[in-house]
C-alpha positions in Angstrom: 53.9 -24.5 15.1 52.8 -26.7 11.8 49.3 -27.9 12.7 50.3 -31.1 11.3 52.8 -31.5 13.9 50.3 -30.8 16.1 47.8 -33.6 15.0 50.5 -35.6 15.8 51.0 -34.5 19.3 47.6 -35.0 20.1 47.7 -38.2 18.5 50.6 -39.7 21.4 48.1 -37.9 23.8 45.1 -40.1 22.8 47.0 -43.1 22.3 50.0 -43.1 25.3 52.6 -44.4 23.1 54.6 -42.7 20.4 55.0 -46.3 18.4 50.8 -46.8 18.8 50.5 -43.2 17.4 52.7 -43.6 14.5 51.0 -46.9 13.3 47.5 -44.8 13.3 49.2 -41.6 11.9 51.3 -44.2 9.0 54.2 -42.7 9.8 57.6 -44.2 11.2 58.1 -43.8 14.8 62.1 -42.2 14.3 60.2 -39.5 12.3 57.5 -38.7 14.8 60.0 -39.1 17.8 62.1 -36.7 16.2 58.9 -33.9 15.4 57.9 -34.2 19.0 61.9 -33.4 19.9 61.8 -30.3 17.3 58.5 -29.3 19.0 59.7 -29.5 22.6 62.8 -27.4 21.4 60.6 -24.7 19.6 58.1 -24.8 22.8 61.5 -24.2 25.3 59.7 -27.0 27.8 59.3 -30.8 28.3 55.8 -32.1 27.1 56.2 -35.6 27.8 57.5 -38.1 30.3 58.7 -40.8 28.1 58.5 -44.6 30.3 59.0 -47.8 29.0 55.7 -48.6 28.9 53.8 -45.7 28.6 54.3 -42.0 27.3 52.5 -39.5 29.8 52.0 -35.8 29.3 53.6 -33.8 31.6 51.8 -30.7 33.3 52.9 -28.4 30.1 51.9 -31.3 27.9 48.6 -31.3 29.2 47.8 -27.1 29.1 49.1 -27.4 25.6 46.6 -30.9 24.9 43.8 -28.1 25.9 45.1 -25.5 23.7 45.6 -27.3 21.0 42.3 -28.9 20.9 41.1 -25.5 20.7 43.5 -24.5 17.5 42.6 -28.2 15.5 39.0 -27.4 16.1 39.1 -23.8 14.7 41.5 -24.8 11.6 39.1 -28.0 11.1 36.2 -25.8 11.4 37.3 -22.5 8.9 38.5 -25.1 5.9 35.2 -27.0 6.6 32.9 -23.8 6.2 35.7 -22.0 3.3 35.4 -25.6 1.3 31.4 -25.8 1.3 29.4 -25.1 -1.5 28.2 -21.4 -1.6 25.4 -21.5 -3.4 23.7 -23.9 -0.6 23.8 -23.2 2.7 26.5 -25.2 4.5 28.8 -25.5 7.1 29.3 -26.3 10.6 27.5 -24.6 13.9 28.9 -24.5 16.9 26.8 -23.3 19.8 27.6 -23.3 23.9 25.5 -23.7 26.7 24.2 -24.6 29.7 21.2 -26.3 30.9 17.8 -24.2 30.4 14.2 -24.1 29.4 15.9 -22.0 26.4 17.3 -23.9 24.3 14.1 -25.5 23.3 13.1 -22.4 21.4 17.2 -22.8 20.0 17.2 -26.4 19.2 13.2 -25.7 17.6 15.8 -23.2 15.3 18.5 -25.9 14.6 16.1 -28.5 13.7 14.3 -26.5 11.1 17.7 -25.3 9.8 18.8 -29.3 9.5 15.7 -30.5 7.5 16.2 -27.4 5.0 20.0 -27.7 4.4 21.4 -31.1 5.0 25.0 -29.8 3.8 24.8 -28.3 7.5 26.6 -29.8 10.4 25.9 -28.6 14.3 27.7 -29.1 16.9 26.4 -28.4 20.9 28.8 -27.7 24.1 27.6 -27.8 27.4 29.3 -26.0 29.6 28.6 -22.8 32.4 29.0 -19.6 31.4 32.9 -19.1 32.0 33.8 -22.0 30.0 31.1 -21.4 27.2 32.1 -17.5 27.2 36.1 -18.8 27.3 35.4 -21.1 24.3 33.8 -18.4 22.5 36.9 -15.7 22.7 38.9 -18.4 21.3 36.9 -19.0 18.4 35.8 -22.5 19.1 31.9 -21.5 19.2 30.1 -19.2 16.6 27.0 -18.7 19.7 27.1 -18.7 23.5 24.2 -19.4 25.0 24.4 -17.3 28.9 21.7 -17.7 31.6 21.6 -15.1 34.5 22.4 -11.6 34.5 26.3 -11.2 33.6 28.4 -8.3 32.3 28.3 -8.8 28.5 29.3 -5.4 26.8 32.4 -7.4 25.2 29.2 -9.4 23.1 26.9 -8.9 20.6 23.5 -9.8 22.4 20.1 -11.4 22.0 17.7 -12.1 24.8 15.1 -14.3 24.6 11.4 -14.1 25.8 11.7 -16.9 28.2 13.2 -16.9 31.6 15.0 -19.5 33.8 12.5 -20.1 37.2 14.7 -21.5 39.9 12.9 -24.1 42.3 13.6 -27.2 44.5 13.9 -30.5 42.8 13.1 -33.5 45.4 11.1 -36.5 46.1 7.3 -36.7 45.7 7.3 -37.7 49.3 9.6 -35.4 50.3 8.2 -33.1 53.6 8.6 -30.3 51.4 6.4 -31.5 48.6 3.1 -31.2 50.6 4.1 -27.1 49.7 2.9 -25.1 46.3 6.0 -23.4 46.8 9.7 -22.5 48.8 10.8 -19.9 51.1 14.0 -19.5 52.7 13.1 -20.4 55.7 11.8 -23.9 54.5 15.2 -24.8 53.8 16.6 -24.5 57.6 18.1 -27.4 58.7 17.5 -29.3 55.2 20.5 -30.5 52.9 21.1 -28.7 50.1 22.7 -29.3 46.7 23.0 -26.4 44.6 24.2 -25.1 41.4 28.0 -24.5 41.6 27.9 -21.5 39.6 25.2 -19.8 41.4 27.2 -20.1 44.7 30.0 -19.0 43.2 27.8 -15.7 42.0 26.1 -16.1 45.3 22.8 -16.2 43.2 20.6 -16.9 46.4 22.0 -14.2 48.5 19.3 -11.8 48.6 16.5 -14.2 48.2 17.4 -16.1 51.3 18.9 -13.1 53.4 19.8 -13.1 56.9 19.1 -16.9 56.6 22.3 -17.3 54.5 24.9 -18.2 56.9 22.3 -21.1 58.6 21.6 -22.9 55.4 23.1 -26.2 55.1 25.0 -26.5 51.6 26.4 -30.5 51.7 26.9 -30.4 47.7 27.3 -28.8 44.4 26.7 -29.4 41.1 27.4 -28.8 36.9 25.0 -30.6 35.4 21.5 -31.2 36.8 21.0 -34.9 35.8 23.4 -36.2 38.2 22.4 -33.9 40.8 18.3 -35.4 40.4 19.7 -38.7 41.4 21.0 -37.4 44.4 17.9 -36.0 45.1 16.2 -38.9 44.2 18.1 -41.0 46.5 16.9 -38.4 49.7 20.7 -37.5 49.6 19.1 -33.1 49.4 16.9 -30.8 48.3 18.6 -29.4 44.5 18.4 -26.1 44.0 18.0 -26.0 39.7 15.7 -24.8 37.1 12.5 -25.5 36.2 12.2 -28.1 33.2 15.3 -29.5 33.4 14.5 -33.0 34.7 11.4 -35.6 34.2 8.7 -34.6 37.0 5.8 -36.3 35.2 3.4 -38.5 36.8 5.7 -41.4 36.8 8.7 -39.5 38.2 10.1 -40.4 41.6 10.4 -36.3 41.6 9.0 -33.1 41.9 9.6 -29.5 41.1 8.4 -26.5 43.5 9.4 -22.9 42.9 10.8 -20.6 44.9 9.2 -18.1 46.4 9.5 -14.9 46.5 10.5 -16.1 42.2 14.0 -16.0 41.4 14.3 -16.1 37.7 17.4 -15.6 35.6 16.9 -14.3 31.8 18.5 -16.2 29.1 20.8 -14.3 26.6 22.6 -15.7 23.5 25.9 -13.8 22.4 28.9 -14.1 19.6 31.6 -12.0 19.1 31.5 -7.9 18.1 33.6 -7.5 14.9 33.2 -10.5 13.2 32.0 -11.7 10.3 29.8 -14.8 11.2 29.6 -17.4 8.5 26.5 -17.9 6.1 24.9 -20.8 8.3 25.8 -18.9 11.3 23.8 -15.6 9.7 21.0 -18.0 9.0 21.0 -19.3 12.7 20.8 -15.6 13.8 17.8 -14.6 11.3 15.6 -17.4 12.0 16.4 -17.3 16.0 15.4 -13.2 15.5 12.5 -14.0 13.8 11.1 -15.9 16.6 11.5 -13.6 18.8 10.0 -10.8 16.6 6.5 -13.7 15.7 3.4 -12.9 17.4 2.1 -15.5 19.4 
């Protein structure tokens, strides 16, 4: 597959129409209808449902849309960092991750990286651990940042000195704010939004024990921010990490830990055998020498 071919596939993606695509792409729309008829013949398969009005991707169309993204990205992203000037540090940064109290000491890294070689480019991707570990084997990310304890022998690994604390988010005059701190048994009968990743790795299994089956799980969420309003509104008590949302004195919210703790350590990992490029070495031996600093 000529990756020109398939900029112009993901082109009629974006825009829905083969004659919209080939006024951005400049070309003629008999030329671009005819690569997109030499590409479904190469593929074996139908990628789109051609309408009067509209062209649609059909269920092949849209796994190879995802794959695809994933190949433009890498090819954009190895002439990028090939074509940069050698004797300064250049090139792009890619870095997944989820929500933590960890990426502060990252980002503290990045910024520090950004003021002393402007010829560098980042770029962040939020996402759990499958899909930041998934986007990693296929090259899209240089780092992946992983929270919890996961089997990572595949990876090179760094852990850093901080730790995830799990707690409740809710509202200031929630019942359960009067408290320093959760237990299991607080939660009975309470609604509760919780991280869908951690149900899925049935995170909370031994801190809440027995109690397990009785607890009242109405929701589940990705990303914290949305799951605070919930909260906010009374709609549950969230189940997420510790400063990941604004509890300050103005804040409609509050933060309480659990108790027993539940913490999850934070790990970053790239791929074994490969060479990382010079900003990506550079990201490495300034994140390491944090780590290795004496407070």
């Amino acid at each position: 597959m000529d990756v020109r071919v398939l900029r112009y596939f993901l082109a009629i993606a974006q825009e829905r129409s083969i004659s919209h695509a080939a006024q951005v792409l400049h070309v003629s729309q008999p030329a671009l209808s005819r690569q997109m008829h030499d590409l479904e013949t190469e593929l074996g398969t139908k990628l789109f449902d051609r309408g009067p009005r509209e062209t649609k991707l059909t269920q092949d169309g849209h796994y190879l849309r995802e794959r695809v993204n994933e190949i433009v990205t890498l090819v954009d992203k190895t002439a990028f960092n090939l074509q940069s000037n050698q004797v300064i540090i250049s090139g792009r940064l890619d870095i997944g991750a989820g929500e933590s109290v960890g990426m502060q000491r990252i980002m503290d890294v990045i910024s520090h990286i950004l003021k002393d070689y402007p010829e560098v480019h980042i770029r962040l991707h939020s996402g759990d651990s499958e899909d930041v570990a998934a986007k990693l084997d296929a090259g899209v990310l240089d780092f992946g940042v992983i929270m919890g304890e996961q089997p990572l022998q595949q990876y090179n690994t760094l852990r850093l000195p901080e730790v995830d604390h799990w707690g409740v988010v809710m509202p200031v005059h929630a019942q359960l704010a009067a408290q320093a701190v959760i237990h299991p048994a607080d939660l009975l009968g309470q609604p509760l939004i919780i991280s869908e990743q951690a149900l899925m790795q049935s995170r909370f299994l031994d801190w809440w024990g027995n109690l397990g089956e009785q607890m009242n799980i109405v929701g589940t969420y990705n990303l914290i921010f949305n799951a605070a309003l919930l909260a906010k509104n009374g709609s549950g008590y969230t189940l997420a990490f510790e400063h990941l949302i604004d509890t300050s004195k103005n804040s409609k919210l509050t933060f309480r830990r659990l108790a027993p703790e539940v913490t999850d350590p934070i790990t970053i990992i790239w791929k074994k055998n490969q060479t990382l490029s010079n900003v990506a070495q550079l990201f490495l031996h300034r994140l390491q020498a944090t780590i290795k600093r004496p407070n």
